[in-house]
VOVONU-649028 format. One record per atom (N, C-alpha, C): residue in one letter; chain; z, x negated, y; residue number from 1. Coordinates in Angstrom, 2 decimals. Each point is the difference from the previous one (the first is absolute). Layout:
+------+-------+---------+---------+---------+-----+
: rest : kette :      pz :      px :      py :  nr :
+------+-------+---------+---------+---------+-----+
:    A :     A :       Z :       X :       Y : NUM :
...
+------+-------+---------+---------+---------+-----+
END
This chain:
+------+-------+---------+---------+---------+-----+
: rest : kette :      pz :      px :      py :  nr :
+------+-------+---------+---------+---------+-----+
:    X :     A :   14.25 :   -1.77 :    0.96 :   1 :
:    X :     A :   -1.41 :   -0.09 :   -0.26 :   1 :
:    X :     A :   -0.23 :    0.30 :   -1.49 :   1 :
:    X :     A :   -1.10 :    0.87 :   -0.06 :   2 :
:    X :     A :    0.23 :    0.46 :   -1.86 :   2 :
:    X :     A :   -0.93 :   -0.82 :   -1.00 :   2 :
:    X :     A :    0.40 :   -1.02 :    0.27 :   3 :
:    X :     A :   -0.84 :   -1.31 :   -1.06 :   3 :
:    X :     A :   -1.06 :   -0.40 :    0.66 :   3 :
:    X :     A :    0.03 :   -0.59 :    1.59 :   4 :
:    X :     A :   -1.38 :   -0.28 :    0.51 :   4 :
:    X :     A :    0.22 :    1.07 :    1.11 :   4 :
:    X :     A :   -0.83 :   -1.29 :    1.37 :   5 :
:    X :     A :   -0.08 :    0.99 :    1.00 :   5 :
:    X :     A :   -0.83 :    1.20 :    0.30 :   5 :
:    X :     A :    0.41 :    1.11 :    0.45 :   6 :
:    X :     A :   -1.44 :    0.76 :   -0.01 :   6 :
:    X :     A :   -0.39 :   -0.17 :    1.11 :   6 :
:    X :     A :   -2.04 :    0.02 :    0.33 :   7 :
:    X :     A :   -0.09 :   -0.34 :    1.35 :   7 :
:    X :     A :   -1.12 :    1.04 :    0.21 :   7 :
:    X :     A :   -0.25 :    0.21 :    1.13 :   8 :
:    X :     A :   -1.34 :    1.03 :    0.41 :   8 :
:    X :     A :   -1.38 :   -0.62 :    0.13 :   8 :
:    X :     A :   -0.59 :    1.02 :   -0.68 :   9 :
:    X :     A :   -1.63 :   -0.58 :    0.31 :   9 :
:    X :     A :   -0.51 :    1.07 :    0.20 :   9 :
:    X :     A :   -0.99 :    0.04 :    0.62 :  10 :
:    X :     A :   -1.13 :    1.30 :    0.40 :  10 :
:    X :     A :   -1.20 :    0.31 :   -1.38 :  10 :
:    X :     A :    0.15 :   -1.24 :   -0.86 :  11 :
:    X :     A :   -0.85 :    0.10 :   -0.79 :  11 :
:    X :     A :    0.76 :   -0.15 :   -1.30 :  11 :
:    X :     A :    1.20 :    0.60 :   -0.40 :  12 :
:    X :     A :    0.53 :   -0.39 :   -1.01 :  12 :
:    X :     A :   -0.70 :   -0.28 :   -0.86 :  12 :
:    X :     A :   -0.48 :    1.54 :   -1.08 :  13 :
:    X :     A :   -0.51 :   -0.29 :   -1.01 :  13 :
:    X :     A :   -1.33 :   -1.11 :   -0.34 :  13 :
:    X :     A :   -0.69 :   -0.04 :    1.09 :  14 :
:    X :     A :   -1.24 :   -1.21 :    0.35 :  14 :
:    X :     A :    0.84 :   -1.37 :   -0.27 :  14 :
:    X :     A :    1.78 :   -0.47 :    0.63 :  15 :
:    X :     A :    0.44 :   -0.87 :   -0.36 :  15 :
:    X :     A :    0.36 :   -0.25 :   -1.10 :  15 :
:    X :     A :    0.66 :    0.92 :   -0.78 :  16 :
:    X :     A :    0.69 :    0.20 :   -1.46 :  16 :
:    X :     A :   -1.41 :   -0.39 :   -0.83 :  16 :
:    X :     A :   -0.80 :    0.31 :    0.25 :  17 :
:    X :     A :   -0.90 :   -0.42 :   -0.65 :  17 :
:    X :     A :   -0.70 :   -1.07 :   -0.11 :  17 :
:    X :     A :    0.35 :   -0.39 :    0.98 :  18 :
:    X :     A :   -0.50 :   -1.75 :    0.28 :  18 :
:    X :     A :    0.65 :   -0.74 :   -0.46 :  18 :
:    X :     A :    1.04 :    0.30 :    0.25 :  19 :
:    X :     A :    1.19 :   -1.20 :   -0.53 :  19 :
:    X :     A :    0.16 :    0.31 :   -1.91 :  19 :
:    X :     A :    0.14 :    1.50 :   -0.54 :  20 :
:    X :     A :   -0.30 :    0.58 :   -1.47 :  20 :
:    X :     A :   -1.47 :   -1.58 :   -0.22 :  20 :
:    X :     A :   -0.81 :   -0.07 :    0.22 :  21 :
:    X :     A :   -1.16 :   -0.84 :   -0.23 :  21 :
:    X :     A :    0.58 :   -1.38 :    0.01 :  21 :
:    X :     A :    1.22 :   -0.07 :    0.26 :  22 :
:    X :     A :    0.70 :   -1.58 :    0.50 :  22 :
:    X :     A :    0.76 :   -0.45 :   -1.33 :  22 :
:    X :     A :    0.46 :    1.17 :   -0.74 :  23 :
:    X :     A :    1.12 :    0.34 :   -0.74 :  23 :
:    X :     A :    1.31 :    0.03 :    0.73 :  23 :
:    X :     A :   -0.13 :    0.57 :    1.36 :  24 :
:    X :     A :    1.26 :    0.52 :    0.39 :  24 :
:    X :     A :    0.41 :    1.64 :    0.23 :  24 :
:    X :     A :    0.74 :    0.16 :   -0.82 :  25 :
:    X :     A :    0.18 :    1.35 :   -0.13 :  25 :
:    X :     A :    1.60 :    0.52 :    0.90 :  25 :
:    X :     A :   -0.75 :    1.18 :    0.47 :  26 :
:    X :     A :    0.95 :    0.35 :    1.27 :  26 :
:    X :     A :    0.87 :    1.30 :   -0.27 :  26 :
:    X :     A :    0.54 :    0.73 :    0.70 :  27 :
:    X :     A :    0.44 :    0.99 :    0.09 :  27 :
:    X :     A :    0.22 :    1.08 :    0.98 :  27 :
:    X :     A :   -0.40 :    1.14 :   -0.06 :  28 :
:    X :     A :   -0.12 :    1.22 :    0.94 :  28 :
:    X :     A :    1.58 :    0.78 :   -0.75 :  28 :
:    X :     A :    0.93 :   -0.38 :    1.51 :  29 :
:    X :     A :    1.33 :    0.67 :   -0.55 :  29 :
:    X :     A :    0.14 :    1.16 :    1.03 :  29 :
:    X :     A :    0.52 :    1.01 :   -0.18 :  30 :
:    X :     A :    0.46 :    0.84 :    0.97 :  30 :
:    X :     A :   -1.17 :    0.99 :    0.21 :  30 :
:    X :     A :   -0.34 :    0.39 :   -1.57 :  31 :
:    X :     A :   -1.27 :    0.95 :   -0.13 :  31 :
:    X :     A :    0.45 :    1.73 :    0.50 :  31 :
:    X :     A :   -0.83 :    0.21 :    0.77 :  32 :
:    X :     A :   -0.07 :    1.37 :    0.63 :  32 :
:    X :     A :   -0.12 :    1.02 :   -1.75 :  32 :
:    X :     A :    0.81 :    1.01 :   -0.18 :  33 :
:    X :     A :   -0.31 :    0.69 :   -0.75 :  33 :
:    X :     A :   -0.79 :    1.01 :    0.59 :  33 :
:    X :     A :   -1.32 :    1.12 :   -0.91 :  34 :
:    X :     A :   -0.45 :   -0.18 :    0.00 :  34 :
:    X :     A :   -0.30 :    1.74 :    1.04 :  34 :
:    X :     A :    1.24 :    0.50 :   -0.11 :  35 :
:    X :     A :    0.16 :    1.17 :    0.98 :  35 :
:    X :     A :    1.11 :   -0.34 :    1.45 :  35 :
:    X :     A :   -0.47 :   -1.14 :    0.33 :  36 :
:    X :     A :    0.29 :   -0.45 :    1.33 :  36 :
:    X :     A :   -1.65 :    0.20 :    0.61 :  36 :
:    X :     A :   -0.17 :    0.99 :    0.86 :  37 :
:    X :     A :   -0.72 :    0.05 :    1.12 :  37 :
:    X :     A :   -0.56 :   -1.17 :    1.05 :  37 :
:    X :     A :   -1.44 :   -0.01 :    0.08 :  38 :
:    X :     A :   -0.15 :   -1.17 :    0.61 :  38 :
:    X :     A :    0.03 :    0.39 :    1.64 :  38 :
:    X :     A :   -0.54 :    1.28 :    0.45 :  39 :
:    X :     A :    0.08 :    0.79 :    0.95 :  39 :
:    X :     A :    2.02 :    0.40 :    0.64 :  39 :
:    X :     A :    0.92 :   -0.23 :   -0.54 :  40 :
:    X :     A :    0.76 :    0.66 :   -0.38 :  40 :
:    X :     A :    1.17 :   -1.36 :    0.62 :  40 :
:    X :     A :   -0.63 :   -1.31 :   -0.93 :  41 :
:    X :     A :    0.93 :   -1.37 :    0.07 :  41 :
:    X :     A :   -0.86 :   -0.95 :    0.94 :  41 :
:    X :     A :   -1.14 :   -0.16 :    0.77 :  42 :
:    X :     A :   -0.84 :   -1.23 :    0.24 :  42 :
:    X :     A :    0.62 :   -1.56 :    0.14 :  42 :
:    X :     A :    1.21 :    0.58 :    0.78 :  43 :
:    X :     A :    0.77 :   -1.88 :   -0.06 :  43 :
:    X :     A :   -0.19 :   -0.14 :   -2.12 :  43 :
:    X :     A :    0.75 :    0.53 :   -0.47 :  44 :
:    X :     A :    0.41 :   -0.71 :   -1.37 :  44 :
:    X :     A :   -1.04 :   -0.24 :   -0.86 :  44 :
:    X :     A :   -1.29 :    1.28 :    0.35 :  45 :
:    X :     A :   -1.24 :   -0.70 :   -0.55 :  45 :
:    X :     A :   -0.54 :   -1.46 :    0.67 :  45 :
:    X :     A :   -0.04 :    0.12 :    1.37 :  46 :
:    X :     A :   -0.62 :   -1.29 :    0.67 :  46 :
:    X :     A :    0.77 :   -0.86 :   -0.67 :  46 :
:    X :     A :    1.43 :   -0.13 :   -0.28 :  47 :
:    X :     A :    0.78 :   -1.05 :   -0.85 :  47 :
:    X :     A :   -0.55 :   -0.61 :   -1.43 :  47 :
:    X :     A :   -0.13 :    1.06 :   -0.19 :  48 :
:    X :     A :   -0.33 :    0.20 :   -1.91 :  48 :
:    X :     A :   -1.71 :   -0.64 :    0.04 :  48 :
:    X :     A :   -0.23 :    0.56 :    0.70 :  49 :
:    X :     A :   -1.81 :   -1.03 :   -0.11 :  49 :
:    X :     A :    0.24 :   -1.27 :   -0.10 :  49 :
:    X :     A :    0.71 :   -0.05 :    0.86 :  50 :
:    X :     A :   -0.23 :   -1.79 :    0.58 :  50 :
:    X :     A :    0.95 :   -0.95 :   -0.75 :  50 :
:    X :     A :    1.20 :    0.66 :   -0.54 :  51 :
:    X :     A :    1.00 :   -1.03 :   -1.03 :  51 :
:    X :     A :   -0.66 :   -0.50 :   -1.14 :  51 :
:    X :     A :    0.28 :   -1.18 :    0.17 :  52 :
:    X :     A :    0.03 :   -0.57 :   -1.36 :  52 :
:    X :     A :    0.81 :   -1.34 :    0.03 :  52 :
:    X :     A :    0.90 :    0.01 :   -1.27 :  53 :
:    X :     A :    0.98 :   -1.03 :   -0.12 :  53 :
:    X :     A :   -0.16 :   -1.19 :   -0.53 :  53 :
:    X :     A :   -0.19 :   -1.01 :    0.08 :  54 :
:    X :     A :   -0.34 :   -1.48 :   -0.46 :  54 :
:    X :     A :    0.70 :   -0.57 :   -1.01 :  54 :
:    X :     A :   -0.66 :   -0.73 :   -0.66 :  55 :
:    X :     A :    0.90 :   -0.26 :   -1.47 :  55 :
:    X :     A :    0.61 :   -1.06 :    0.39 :  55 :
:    X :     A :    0.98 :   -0.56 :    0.94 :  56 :
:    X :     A :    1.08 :   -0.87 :    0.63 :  56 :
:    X :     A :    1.13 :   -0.33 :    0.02 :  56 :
:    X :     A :    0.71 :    0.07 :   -1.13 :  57 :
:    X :     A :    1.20 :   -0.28 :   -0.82 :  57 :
:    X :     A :    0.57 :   -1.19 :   -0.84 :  57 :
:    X :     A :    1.50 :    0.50 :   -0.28 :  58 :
:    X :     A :    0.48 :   -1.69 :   -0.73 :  58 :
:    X :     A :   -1.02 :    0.06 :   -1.43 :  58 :
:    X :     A :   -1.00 :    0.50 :   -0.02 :  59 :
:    X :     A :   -0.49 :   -0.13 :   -1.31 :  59 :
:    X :     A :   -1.44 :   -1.24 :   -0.36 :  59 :
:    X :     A :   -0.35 :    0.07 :    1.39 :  60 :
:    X :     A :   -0.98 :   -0.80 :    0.89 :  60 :
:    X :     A :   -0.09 :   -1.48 :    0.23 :  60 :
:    X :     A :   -0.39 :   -0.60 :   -0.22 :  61 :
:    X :     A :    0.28 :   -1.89 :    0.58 :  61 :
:    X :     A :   -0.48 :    0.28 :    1.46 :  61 :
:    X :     A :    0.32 :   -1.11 :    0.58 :  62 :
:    X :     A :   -0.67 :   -0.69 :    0.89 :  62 :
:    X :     A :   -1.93 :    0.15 :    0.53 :  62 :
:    X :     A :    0.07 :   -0.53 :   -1.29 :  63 :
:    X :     A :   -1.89 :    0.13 :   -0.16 :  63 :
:    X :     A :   -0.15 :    1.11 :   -0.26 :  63 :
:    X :     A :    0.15 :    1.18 :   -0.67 :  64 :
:    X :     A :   -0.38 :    1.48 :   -0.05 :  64 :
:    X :     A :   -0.06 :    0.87 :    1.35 :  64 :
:    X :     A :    1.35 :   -0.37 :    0.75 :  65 :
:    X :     A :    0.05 :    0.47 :    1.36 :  65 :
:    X :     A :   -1.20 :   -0.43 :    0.77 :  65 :
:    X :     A :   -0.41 :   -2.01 :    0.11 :  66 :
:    X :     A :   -1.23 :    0.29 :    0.86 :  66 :
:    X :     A :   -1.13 :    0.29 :   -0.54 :  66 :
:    X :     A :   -0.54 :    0.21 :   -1.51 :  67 :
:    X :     A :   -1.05 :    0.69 :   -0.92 :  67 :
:    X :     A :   -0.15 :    1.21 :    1.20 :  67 :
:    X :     A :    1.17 :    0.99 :   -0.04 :  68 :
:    X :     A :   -0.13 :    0.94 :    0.41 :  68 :
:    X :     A :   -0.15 :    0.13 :    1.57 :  68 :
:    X :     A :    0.82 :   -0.74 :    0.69 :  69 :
:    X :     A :   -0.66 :   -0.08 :    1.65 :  69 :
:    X :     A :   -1.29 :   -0.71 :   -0.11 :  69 :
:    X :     A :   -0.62 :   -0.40 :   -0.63 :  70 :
:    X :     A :   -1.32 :   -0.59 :    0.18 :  70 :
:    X :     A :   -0.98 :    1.37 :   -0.38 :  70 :
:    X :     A :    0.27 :    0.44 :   -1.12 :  71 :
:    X :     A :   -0.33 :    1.15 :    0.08 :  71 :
:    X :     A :    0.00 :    1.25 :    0.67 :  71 :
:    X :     A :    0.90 :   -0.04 :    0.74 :  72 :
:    X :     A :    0.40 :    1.36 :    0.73 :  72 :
:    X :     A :   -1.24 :   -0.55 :    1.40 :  72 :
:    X :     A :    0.41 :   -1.30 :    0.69 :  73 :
:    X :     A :   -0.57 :   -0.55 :    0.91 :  73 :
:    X :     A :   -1.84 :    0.00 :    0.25 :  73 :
:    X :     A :   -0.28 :    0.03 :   -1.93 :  74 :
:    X :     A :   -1.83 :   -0.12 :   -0.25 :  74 :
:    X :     A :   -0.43 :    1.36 :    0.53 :  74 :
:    X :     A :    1.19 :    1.02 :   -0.07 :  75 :
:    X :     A :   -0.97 :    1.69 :   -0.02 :  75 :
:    X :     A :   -0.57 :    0.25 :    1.17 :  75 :
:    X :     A :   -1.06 :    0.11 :   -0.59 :  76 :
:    X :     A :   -0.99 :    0.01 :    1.94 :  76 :
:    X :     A :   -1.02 :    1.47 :   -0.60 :  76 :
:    X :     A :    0.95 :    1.50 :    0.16 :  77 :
:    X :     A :   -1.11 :    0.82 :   -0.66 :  77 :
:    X :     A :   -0.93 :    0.45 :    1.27 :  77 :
+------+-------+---------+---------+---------+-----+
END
């Protein structure tokens, strides 16, 4: 896992941004460069929309982890 799970949402960036408003800052790993075809790849784009990785690591307490499931849990876009 690359520092935090990554999980799918249909609304990533709508989430990243919700939680950015929380002060939890996330990460979009496994960025499509930028002459990958969307017509061409559709699985790896449908992937690439929807990843985003959670800041969920030994760097984290206890209480930061549920900061952040409470947060992840509020997003009602």
């Amino acid at each position: 896992m690359p520092y935090g799970p990554p999980v799918l949402c249909g609304r990533r960036d709508e989430l990243r941004e919700h939680l950015a408003s929380r002060g939890i800052y996330t990460v979009i790993h496994w960025e499509l460069p930028e002459d990958v075809m969307r017509r061409g790849f559709p699985d790896s784009w449908w992937i690439y929309d929807r990843t985003l990785t959670l800041p969920i690591d030994h760097r984290y307490s206890v209480a930061d982890m549920e900061k952040i499931a409470a947060a992840v849990s509020a997003f009602k876009p």
